[in-house]
C-alpha positions in Angstrom: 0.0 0.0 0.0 1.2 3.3 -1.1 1.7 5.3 2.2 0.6 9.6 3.2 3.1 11.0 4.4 1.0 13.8 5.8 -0.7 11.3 8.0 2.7 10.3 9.6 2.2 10.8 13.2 -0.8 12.9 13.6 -3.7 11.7 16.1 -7.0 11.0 14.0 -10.7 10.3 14.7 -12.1 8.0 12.4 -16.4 7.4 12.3 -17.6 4.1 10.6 -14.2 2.6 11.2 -15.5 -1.1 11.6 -16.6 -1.7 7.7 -16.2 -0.4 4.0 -14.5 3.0 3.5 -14.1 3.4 7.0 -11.9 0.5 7.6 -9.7 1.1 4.5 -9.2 4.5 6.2 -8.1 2.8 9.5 -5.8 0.7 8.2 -4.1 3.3 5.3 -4.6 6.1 8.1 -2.1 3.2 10.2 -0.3 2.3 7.5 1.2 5.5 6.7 2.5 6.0 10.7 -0.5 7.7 12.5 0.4 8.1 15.7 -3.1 6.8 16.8 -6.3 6.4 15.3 -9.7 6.6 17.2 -12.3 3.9 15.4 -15.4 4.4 15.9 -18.2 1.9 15.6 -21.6 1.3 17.2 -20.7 -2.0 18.8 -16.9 -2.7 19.4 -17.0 -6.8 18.0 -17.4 -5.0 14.5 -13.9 -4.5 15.0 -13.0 -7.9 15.1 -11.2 -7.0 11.6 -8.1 -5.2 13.6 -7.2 -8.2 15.5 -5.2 -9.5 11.7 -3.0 -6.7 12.1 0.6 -6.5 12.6 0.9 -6.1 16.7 3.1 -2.5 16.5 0.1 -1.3 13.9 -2.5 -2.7 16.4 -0.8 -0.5 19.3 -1.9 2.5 17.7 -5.4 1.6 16.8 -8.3 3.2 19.4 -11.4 1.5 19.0 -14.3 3.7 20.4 -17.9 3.2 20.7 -20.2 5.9 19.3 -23.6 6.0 18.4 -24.1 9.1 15.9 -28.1 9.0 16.7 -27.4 9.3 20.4 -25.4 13.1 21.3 -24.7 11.4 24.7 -22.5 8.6 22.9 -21.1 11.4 20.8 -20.3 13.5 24.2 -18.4 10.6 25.7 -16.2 9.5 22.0 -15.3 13.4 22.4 -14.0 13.4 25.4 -12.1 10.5 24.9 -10.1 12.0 21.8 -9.4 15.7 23.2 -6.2 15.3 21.9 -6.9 14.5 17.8 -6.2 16.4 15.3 -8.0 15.3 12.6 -11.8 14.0 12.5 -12.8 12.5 9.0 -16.8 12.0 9.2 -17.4 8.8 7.5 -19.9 6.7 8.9 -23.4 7.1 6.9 -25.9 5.2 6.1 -28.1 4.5 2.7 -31.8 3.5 2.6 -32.8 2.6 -0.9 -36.4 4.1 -1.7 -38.1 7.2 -3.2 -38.4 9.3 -0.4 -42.1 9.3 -0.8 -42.2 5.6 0.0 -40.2 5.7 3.1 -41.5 5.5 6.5 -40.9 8.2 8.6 -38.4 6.4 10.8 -35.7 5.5 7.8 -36.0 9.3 6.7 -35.4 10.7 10.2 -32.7 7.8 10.7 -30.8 8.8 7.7 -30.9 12.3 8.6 -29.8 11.9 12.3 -27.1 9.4 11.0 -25.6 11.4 7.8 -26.4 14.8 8.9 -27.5 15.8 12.4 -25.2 13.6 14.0 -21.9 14.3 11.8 -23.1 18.0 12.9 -23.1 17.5 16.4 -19.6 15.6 16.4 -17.9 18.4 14.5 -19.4 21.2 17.1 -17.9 19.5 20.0 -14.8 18.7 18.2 -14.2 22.5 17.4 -15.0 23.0 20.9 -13.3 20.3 22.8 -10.2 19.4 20.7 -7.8 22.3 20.7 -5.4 20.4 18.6 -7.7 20.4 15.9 -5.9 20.8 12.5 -8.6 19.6 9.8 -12.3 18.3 9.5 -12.9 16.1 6.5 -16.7 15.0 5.6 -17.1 12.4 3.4 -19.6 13.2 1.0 -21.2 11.9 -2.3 -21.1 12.6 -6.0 -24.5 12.8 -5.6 -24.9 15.9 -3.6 -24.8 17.6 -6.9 -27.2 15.5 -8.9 -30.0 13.1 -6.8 -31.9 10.6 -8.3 -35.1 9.4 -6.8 -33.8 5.2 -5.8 -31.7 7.0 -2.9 -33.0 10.6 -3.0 -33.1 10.9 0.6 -29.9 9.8 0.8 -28.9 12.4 -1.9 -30.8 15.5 0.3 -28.3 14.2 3.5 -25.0 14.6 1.3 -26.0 18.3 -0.1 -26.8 19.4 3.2 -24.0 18.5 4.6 -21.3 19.7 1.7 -23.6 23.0 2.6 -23.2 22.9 6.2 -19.3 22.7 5.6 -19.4 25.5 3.2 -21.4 27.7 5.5 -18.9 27.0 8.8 -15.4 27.3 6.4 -15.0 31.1 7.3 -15.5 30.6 10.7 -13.6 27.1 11.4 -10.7 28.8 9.6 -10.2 32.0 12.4 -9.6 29.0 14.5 -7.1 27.5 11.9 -9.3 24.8 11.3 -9.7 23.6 7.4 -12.9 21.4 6.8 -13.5 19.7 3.5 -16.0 17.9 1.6 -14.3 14.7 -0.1 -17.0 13.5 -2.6 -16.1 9.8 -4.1 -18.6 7.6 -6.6 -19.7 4.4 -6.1 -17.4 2.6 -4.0 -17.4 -1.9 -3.3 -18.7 -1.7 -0.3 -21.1 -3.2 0.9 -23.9 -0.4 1.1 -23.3 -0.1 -2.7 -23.4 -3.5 -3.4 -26.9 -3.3 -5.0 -25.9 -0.9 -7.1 -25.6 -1.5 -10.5 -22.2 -0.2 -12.5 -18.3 0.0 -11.9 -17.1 0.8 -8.2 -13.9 1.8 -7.3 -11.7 -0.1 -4.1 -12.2 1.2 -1.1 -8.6 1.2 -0.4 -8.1 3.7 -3.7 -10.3 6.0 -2.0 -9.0 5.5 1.5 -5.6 6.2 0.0 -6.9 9.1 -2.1 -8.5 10.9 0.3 -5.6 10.5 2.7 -3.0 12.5 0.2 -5.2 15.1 0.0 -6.0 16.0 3.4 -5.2 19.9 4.2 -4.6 20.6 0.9 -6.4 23.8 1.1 -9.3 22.7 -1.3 -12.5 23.1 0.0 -14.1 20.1 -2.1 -12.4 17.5 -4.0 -13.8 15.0 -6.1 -11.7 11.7 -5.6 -12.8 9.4 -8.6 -13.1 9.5 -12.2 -16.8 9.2 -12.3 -17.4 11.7 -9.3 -14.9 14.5 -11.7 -17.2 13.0 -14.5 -20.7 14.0 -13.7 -19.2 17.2 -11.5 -18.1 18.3 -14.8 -21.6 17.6 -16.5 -23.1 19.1 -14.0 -21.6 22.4 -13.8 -21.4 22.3 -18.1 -25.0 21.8 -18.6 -26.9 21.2 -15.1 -30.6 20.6 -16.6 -29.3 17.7 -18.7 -27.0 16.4 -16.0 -30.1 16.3 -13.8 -32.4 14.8 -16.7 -30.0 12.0 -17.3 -30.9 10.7 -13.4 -34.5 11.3 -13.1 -35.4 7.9 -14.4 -33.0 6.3 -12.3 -35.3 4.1 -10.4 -35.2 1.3 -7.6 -36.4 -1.0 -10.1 -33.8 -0.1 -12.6 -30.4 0.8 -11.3 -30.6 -1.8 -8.0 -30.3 -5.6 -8.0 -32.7 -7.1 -5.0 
C-alpha cells in the first residue's frame, strides 16, 4: 500500500471505522504511521477485523464506541479524543427508496445518521479538541445530482457539503480547514446493490488521505465523481435529466 506521508504521526478520529471505507481509512490512516487512530463503531465486536493486524500497527489503533443518533455517545467519543487532530466524518448510512415511499423512521434515521449527528460531532470537536488541525466529511457525488432510488440519501450529502461551506470562514479564524471529499460508487457493501463500476475502497481511503489539508475546500476523488461534477456544472438541466429515471427498479439488484 502506497503510504501519506501527511498522516505520519498525527492523532485521528475515524467514524464508521469497523466496515467499508471506513476500515480502509483505519488501516491506510495506520499504514502510513498515524500516531493513533480513534475507530469508531456502534458495537466494538465490528472490529474484530483489527485483530489480523501487525501487533506494533494494532498499538496504535483506538477502537471507540459511538452512536451518531445518540449526542450522549457522541459526548463521551469526544471526550475521549481531546487530543486528535483530525476527524474524517465517515460513517453514513443509505436507505434505498423514493423518499415518498419511506416510512418516517428510515428518513429521520438517515438524517440523524448522515447529517445531524456528523453536525453535532464536528461542534464538539471544534470546541473540545484544541489540537484540531482539519475536519474532513465524506460526501457523495451525488450531492450535486439526486436521483429518486436513494434521494433521501442524496438530500443528506448536499446538506452536509452546505453545512461545511457555510462554517469554512468561521472554522478557519480558529485555523481549522474542513473539507468535503466526494467519491462515486465505492465496493462496499452499502453499494453493493448498485448497478455499474465501483472503485476499491482502499483507492479511496488512500486518495483521500494525500489530499487532506490541501487547502481545497471540495475534492472529487474518482473518475466518475470529476465525470458528472463536470456535467453538472457544463449543462446542469441535462446532468439532472440523465438521473431522473434512475429508479429502484432499474439501477438496484434485489
Amino acid at each position: 500500500m502506497t503510504t501519506c506521508e501527511n498522516i505520519r504521526g498525527k492523532r485521528l478520529l475515524i467514524t464508521g471505522g469497523n466496515r467499508g471505507l471506513g476500515r480502509a481509512l483505519v488501516e491506510a490512516s495506520l499504514e502510513s504511521g498515524a500516531a493513533e487512530v480513534w475507530a469508531t463503531t456502534r458495537k466494538l465486536d465490528a472490529l474484530e477485523w483489527s485483530k489480523s493486524l501487525d501487533e506494533e500497527v494494532r498499538a496504535r489503533l483506538r477502537p471507540l464506541t459511538m452512536d451518531l443518533t445518540d449526542r450522549d455517545s457522541i459526548d463521551r467519543a469526544v471526550d475521549t479524543v481531546s487530543t486528535c487532530q483530525v476527524v474524517i466524518s465517515n460513517a453514513a448510512i443509505c436507505v434505498i427508496g423514493s423518499p415518498l415511499q419511506l416510512s418516517e423512521a428510515q428518513r429521520r434515521d438517515e438524517w440523524e445518521t448522515n447529517f445531524f449527528g456528523p453536525v453535532s460531532l464536528i461542534q464538539r470537536a471544534v470546541n473540545r479538541c484544541p489540537q484540531l488541525e482539519t475536519i474532513a466529511l465524506v460526501g457523495s457525488k451525488y450531492r450535486y445530482v439526486p436521483f429518486p432510488a436513494i434521494g433521501n440519501y442524496c438530500a443528506t450529502k448536499a446538506a452536509l457539503a452546505s453545512f461545511a461551506e457555510s462554517v469554512q470562514h468561521e472554522l478557519s479564524l480558529r485555523k481549522i480547514q474542513i473539507q468535503t471529499f466526494c467519491p462515486g460508487a465505492m465496493d462496499t457493501e452499502m453499494s453493493k446493490p448498485f448497478r455499474g463500476e465501483k472503485t476499491a475502497t482502499a483507492t479511496v481511503a488512500r486518495l483521500l488521505l494525500q489530499q487532506l489539508g490541501n487547502n481545497a475546500t471540495e475534492v472529487h476523488l474518482t473518475q466518475d465523481a470529476k465525470d458528472l461534477v463536470g456535467q453538472f456544472f457544463e449543462n446542469p438541466k441535462a446532468a439532472r435529466a440523465a438521473f431522473k429515471s434512475l429508479t429502484v427498479d432499474n439501477y438496484f439488484d434485489r
